[in-house]
DRENDO-1510 file (C-alpha; in Angstrom, 1 decimal, always signed):
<recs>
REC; n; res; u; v; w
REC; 1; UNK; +5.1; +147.3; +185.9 .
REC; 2; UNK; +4.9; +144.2; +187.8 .
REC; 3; UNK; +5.6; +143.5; +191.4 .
REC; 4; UNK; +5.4; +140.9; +194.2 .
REC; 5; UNK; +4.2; +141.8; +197.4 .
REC; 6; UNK; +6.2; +139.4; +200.0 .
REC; 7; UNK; +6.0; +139.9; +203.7 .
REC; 8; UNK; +9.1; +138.6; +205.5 .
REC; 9; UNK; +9.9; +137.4; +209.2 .
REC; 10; UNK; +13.0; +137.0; +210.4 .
REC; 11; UNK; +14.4; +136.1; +214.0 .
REC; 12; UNK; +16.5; +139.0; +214.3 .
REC; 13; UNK; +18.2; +142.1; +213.1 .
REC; 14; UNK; +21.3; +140.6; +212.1 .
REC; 15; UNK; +19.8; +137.5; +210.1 .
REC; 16; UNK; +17.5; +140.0; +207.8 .
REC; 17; UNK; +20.7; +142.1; +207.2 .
REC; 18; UNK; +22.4; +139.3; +205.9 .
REC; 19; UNK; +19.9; +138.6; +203.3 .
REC; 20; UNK; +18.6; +142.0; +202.7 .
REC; 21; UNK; +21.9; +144.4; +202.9 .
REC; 22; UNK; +25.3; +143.7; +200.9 .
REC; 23; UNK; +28.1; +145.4; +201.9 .
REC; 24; UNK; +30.4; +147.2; +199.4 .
REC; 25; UNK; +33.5; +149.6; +199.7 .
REC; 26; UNK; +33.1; +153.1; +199.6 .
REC; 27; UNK; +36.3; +154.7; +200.5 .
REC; 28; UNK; +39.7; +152.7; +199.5 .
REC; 29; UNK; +43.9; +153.2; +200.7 .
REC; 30; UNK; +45.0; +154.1; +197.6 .
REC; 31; UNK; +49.0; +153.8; +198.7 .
REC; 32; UNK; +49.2; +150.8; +196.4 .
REC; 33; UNK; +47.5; +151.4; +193.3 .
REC; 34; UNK; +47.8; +148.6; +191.5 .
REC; 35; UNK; +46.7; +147.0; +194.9 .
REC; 36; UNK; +43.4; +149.7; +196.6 .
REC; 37; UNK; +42.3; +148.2; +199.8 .
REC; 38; UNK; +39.2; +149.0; +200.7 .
REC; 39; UNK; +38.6; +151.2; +204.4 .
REC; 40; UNK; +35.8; +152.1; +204.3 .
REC; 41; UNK; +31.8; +150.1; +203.9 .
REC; 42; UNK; +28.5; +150.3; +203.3 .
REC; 43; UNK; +25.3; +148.8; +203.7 .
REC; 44; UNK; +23.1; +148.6; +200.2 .
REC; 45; UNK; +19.9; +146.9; +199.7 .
REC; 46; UNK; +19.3; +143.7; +198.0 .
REC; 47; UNK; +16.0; +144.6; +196.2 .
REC; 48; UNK; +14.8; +148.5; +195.8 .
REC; 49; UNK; +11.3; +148.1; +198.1 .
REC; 50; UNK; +12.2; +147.6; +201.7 .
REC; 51; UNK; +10.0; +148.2; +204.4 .
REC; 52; UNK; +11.4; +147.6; +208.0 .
REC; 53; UNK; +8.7; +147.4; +210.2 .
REC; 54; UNK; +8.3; +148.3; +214.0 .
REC; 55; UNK; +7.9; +145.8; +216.8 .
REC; 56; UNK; +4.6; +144.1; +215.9 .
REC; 57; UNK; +2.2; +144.3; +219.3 .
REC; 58; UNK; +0.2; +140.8; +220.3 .
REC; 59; UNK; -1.0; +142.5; +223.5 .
REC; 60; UNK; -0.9; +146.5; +223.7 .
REC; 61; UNK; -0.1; +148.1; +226.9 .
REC; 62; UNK; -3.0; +148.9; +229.6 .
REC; 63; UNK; -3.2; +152.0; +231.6 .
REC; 64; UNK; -4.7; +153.4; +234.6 .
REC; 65; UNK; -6.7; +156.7; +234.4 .
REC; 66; UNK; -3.6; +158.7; +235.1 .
REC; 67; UNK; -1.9; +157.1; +232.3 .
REC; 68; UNK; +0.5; +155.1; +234.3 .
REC; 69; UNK; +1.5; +151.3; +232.7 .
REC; 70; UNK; -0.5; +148.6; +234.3 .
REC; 71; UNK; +0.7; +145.9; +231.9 .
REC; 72; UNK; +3.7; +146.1; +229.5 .
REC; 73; UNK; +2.3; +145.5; +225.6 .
REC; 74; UNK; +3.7; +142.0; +224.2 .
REC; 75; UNK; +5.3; +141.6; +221.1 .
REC; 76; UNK; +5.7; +138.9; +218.5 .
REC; 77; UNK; +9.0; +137.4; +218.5 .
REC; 78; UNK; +11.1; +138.0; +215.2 .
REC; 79; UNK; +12.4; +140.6; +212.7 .
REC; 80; UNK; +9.5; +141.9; +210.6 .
REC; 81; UNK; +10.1; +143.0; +207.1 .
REC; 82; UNK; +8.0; +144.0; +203.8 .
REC; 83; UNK; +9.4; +144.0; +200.2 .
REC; 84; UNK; +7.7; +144.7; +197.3 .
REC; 85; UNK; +9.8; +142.6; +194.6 .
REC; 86; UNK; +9.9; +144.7; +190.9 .
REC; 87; UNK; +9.5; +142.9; +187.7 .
REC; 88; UNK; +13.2; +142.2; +187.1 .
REC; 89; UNK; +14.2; +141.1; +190.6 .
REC; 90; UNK; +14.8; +137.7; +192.0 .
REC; 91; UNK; +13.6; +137.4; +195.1 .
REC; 92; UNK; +14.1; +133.6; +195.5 .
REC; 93; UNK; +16.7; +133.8; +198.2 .
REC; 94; UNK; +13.2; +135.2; +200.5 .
REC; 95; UNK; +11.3; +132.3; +200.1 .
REC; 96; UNK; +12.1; +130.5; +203.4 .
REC; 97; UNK; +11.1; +134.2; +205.8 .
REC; 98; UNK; +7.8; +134.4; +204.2 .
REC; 99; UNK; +4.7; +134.7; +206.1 .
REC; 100; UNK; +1.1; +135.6; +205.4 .
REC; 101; UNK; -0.4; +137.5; +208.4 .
REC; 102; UNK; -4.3; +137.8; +208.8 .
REC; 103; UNK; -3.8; +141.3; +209.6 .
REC; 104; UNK; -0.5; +143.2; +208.6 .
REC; 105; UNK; +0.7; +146.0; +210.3 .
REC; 106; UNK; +1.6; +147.5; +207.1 .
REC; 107; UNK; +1.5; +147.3; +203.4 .
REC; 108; UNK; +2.4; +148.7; +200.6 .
REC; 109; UNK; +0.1; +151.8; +198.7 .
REC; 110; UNK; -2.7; +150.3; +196.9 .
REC; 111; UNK; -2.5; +146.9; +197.8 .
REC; 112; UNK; -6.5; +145.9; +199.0 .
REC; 113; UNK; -6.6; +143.7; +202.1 .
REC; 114; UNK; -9.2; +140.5; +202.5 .
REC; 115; UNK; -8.7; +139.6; +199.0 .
</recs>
């Protein structure tokens, strides 16, 4: 099987939904039938290999010896996002979120960093 590994930023939540998630009906009102209206929604991903990531960390924390926060960590701006594209999918619509980090926070199994 082939796949793309593509990592993604985004600026926020809400943007990456819109390009990651479509929403379809789950539950309908039937009291029409030649007319169901959907009630009822959900969320499905776009391709099958998502990988939401946590807040990525520029600057972690510091701490005294008793553990108490010296310095608040700072974080990259954006919405951070993996996929790992399948054979079959069309990922085109990702192109314009892609990013190459020099050191990801995450990836997917087996892929071999530095090369």
């Amino acid at each position: 099987m082939t796949f793309t590994d593509l990592c993604l930023k985004f600026a926020d939540e809400a943007e990456a939904s819109s390009v990651l998630f479509t929403e379809v009906p789950v539950e309908w009102d039937n009291t029409d039938p030649d007319s169901p209206v959907p009630t009822k929604w959900e969320k499905v991903k776009n391709f099958r290999n998502t990988d939401i990531l946590p807040k990525v960390v520029l600057t972690p924390a510091t701490f005294d010896p008793e553990g108490n926060e010296l310095t608040p960590p700072v974080y990259e701006d954006g919405y951070f996002v993996n996929v790992r594209l399948l054979g079959n999918e069309n990922g085109s619509i990702l192109d314009s979120f892609k990013v190459e980090p020099d050191t990801p926070q995450r990836v997917w199994a087996g892929v071999e960093l530095g090369k």
